[in-house]
N, C-alpha and C positions, 0 to 999 in steps of 0.2 A: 645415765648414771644409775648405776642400782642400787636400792634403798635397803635399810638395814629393818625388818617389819620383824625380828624378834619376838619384841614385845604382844604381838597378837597370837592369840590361838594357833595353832599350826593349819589349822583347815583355812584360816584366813591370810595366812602370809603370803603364797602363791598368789591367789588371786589381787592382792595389791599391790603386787611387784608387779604383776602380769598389765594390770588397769595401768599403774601410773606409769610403765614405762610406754603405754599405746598413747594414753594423753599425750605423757612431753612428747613424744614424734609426730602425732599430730597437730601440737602446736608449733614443733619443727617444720613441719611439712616435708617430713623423712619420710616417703613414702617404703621403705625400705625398711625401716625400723618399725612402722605399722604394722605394715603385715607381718613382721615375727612376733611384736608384741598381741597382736590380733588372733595368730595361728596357738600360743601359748594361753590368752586368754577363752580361746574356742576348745581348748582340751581340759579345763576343768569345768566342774559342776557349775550346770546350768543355773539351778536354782539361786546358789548362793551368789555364782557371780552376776545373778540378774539382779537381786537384791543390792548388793553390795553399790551396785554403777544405777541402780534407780531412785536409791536416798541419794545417791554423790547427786543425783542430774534435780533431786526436788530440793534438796541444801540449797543450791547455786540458786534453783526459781526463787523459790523463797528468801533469800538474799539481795538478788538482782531485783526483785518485786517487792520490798517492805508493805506499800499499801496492797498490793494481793495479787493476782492471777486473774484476768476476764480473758475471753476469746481473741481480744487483739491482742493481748500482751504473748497468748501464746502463737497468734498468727507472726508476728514481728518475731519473737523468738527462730519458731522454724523458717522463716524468710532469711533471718542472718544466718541460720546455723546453717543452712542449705547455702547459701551463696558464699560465705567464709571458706566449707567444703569444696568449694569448686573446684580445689587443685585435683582430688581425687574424681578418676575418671566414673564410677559406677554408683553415686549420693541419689539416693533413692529419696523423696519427700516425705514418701508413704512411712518407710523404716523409721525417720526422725518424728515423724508425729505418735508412730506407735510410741516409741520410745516414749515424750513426752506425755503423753496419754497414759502407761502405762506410769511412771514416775510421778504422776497426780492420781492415781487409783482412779482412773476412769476409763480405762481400757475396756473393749466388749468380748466380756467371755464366751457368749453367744455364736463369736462370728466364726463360720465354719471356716474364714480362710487360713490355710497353714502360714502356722508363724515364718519370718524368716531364719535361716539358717544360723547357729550360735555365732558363727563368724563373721556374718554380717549384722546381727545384731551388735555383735561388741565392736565393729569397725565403726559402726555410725554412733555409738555409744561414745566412743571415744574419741570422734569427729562435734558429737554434740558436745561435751566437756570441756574439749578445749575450747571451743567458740564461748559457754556460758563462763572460763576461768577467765579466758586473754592471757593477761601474762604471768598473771598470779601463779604460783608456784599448784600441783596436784597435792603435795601429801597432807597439806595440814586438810584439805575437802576430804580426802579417803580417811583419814583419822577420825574426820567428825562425824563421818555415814558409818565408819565401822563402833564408833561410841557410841551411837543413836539406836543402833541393832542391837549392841547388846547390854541399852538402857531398856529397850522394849522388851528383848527377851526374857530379862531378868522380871522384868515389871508386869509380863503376862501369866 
């Protein structure tokens, strides 16, 4: 279904059409409507659409975790978000703990290995999302990461 993101800045309306319509297919398990929402979300801006799906992915921790985030909560996290993925043939472990790593600011900038490709970051990005929504609808998460951005923005 495609969503009416008007109301957002225009640099941000693509990329949350682009997010929410990869979530709902992967909680469809539309492998089909994935990768066109995946290949639409791999052609804009990296930065912002990395941004944009790393508040959605630390919203949901921080929700699903009220008392906090320790190493098993995030071991259990990637254990279901990887296993939920299964239907997709190529769920990398690595990719989803980057992700979450990344979506807690504790990612290693140090580490000389090349990131993965925008498209596979946004497939497993939106393979994580839907495992941390379940059935919960996407748009009110992408409304609250894009409200969070540009409380920050405004406030920096």
């Amino acid at each position: 279904m495609e969503q009416n993101w008007r109301h957002l800045p225009p640099v941000a309306r693509p990329i949350a059409a682009a997010a929410g319509a990869a979530v709902e297919a992967a909680q469809q398990h539309d492998s089909e409507a994935l990768a066109d929402a995946v290949a639409g979300l791999a052609a804009l801006d990296a930065a912002r659409t990395g941004l944009i799906l790393g508040v959605a992915v630390r919203l949901l921790l921080e929700a699903n975790h009220p008392d906090g985030i320790d190493a098993a909560s995030i071991r259990d996290v990637l254990t279901h978000a990887v296993g939920s993925a299964g239907w997709q043939a190529e769920v990398d472990p690595h990719v989803m703990l980057l992700l979450l790593a990344g979506a807690l600011g504790v990612s290693d900038e140090d580490d000389d290995t090349p990131p993965p490709k925008l498209d596979e970051w946004s497939r497993h990005a939106a393979l994580l999302l839907a495992d941390l929504l379940g059935t919960r609808p996407v748009r009110p998460l992408l409304t609250a990461a894009l409200a969070e951005i540009e409380h920050t923005q405004l406030n920096d």
